[in-house]
N, C-alpha and C positions, 0 to 999 in steps of 0.2 A: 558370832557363835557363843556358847556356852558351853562352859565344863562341869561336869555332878560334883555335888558338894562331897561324895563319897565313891571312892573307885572299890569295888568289891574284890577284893583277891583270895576269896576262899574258904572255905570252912565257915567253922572251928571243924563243925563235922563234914569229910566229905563224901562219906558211903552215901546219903543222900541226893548231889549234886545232879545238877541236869546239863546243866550248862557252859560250855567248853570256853565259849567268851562271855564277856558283859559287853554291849556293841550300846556306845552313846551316839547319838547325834551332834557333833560339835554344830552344825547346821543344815539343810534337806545336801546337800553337796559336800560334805564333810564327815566320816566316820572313822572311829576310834575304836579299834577291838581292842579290848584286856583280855589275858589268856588266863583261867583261872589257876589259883596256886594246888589246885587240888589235882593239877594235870601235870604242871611242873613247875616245881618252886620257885622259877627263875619269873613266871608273871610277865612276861613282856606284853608291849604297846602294838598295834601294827596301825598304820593309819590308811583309809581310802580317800582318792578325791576323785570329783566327778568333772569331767568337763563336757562340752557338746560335743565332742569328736570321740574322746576315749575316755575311760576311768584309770588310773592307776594308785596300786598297792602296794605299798612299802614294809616289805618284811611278812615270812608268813610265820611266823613264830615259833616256839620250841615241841620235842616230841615228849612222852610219856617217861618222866625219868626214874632214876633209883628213889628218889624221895616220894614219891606220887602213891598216895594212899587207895588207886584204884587201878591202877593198871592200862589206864583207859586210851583210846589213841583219839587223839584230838582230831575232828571234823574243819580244817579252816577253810575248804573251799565251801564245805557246806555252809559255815558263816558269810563267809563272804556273799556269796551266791544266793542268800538272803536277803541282804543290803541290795545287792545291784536289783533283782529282781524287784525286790516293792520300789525302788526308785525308777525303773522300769515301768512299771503299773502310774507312779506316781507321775509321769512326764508322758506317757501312754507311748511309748518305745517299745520294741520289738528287740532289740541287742543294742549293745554295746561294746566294742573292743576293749579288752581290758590286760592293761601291762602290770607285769609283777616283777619288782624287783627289791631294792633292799638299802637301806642306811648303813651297812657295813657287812659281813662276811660270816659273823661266828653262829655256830651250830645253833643257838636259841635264838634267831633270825632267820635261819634258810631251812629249818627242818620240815616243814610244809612245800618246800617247792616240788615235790613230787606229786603233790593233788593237782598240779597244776600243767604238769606237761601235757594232759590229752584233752586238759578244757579246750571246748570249739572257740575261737578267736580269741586267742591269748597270746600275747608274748613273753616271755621268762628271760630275764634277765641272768647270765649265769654269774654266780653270788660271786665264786671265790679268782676269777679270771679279773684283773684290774685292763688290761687289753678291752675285752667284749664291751663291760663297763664305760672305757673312754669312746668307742668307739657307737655306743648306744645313742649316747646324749651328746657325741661330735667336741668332745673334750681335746685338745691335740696341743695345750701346751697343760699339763698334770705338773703338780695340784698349782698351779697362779692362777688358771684360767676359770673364773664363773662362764657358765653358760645359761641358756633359758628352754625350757620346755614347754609347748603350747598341749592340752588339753584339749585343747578348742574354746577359745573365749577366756580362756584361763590359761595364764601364765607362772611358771616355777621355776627360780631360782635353783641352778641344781650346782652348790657351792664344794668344790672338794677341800676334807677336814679328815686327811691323814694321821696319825696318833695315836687313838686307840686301834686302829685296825689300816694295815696299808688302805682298806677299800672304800673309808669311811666316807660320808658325802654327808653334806647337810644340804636342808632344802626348803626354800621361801616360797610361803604361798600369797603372791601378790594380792589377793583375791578378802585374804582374812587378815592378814599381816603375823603370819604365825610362820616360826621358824622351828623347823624337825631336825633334829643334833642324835639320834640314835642314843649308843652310848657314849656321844662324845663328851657332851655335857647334858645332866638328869640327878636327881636329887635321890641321892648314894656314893656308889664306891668310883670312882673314874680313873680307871687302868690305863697306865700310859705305856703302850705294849712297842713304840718305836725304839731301838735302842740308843736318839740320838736325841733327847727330850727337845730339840730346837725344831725336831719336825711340828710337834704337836702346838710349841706357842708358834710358829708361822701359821698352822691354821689357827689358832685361834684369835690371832691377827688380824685374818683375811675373814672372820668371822665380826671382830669388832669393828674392822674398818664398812664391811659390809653394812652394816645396821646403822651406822654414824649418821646416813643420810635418807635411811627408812623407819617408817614405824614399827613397831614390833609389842604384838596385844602377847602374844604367851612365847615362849620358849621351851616345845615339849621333847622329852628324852622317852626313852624305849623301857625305861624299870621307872619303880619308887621304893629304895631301900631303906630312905630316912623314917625312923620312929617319930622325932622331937630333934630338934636344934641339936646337933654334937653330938646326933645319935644313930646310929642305925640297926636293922636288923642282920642278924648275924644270916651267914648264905644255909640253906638248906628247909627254909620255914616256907610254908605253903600259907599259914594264916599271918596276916600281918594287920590287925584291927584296929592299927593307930600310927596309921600311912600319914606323911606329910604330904602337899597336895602335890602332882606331878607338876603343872604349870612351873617357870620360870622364868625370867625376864634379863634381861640386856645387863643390866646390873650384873647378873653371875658370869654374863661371860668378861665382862672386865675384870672378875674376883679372882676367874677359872686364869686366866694371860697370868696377873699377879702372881697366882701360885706356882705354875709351870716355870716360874724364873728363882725362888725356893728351890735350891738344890742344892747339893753337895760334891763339888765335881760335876760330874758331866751327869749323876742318877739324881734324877726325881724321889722324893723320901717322900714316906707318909705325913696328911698334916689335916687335922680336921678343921673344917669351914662349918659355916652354921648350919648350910644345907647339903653339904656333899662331902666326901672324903677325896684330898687326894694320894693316889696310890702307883705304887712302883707297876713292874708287871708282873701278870694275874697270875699265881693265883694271894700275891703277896702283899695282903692287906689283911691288919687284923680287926676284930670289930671293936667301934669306938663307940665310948663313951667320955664324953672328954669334957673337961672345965670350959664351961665359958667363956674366951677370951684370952685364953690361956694357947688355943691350937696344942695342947699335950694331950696323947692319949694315955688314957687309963689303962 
């Protein structure tokens, strides 16, 4: 697959805009919507995958918020329903089943699952129930247990990674060797919203040991908040023109363990890394700009 050398998140102007995602090809079986910043600042990632049997879609991204320069309500099954359909034409199919569900729980992830409850063969994942969840993907010892999900032809890793969100799940596409971390780990602010920070390095344990004996081409997360190295954009920006690249690799989640064990007592403290920040829970991160090499923020 391939990733754009440039992910569009918005603006500068967005009275103009037409376009609620940017939908890349990672490959004809592989799609990546960005949600534009001009609809809600927060910019999330959703990804679809296609297998012979069914599609599924992870996350259907955030609604129109206080920051949103147009008021607009975002189309995602229209997007979506884009994709499947020319891939439809493009394989000369007539339907498709298609599952929707989500890399974790919070509101700029599951604010779209209401276009979805009357699409004809669908099934919805309900976001914020961790029950439904274990019981979708046949989870029965939460979180040790990896399990796999066939597509048809296609197989996925569906890893549970507790820490930022009780619901959080990451997920291996054997197919590309791409690993989907939500907001667990993604090049920005990484909110460790468990109160027991030993939840979050167990998954990211069961993350490193996972990948030890797999290949792994990107490591992609659900935002891109980072400016530059020890930088990021501060929350409520809809344009963000000098995006670090979403992609990340095995390297950060050895950095991400590293840092979860950085603490003070029992709390996770802030501490800026080159590509991400880590942070207490949300909304109690300030924005960095920090020395290099230093981890102090300014």
């Amino acid at each position: 697959g391939s990733l754009p050398a440039k992910w569009f998140s918005g603006g500068p102007e967005c009275a103009t805009f037409t376009d609620d995602f940017q939908v890349h090809p990672y490959n004809e079986n592989f799609y990546i919507l960005r949600q534009s910043g001009c609809v809600n600042t927060e910019k999330p990632f959703l990804y679809l995958l296609f297998g012979k049997d069914r599609a599924i879609l992870f996350d259907t991204g955030a609604g129109d918020d206080t920051d949103s320069t147009t008021g607009r309500v975002p189309n995602v099954v229209g997007a979506v329903d884009q994709v499947i359909n020319q891939w439809l034409a493009r394989n000369n199919r007539q339907s498709i089943p298609l599952v929707v569900t989500h890399l974790h729980s919070h509101a700029d992830h599951v604010w779209g699952d209401f276009q979805f409850v009357k699409r004809p063969d669908t099934t919805l994942v309900k976001p914020d129930d961790l029950e439904t969840l274990k019981r979708f993907f046949g989870i029965t010892r939460w979180p040790e247990q990896t399990v796999t999900y066939d597509l048809g032809g296609r197989i996925l890793d569906i890893i549970p990674a507790p820490g930022h969100d009780a619901t959080s799940i990451a997920v291996y596409d054997r197919q590309t060797a791409v690993l989907l971390t939500g907001d667990f780990v993604y090049p920005g602010r990484i909110y460790v919203n468990e109160p027991d920070p030993r939840v979050m390095q167990a998954s990211l344990q069961r993350l490193v040991d996972f990948t030890s004996s797999r290949p792994v081409a990107h490591v992609l997360g659900s935002h891109v908040e980072q400016r530059a190295p020890y930088a990021d954009y501060p929350r409520g920006g809809h344009y963000a023109p000098q995006e670090l690249a979403l992609q990340m690799g095995r390297a950060h989640l050895l950095e991400m363990l590293e840092a979860t064990r950085l603490r003070s007592g029992d709390t996770i403290t802030q501490k800026a890394y080159r590509d991400f920040t880590l942070c207490g829970v949300y909304p109690s991160c300030e924005p960095v700009n920090a020395v290099p090499g230093s981890g102090m923020v300014e």
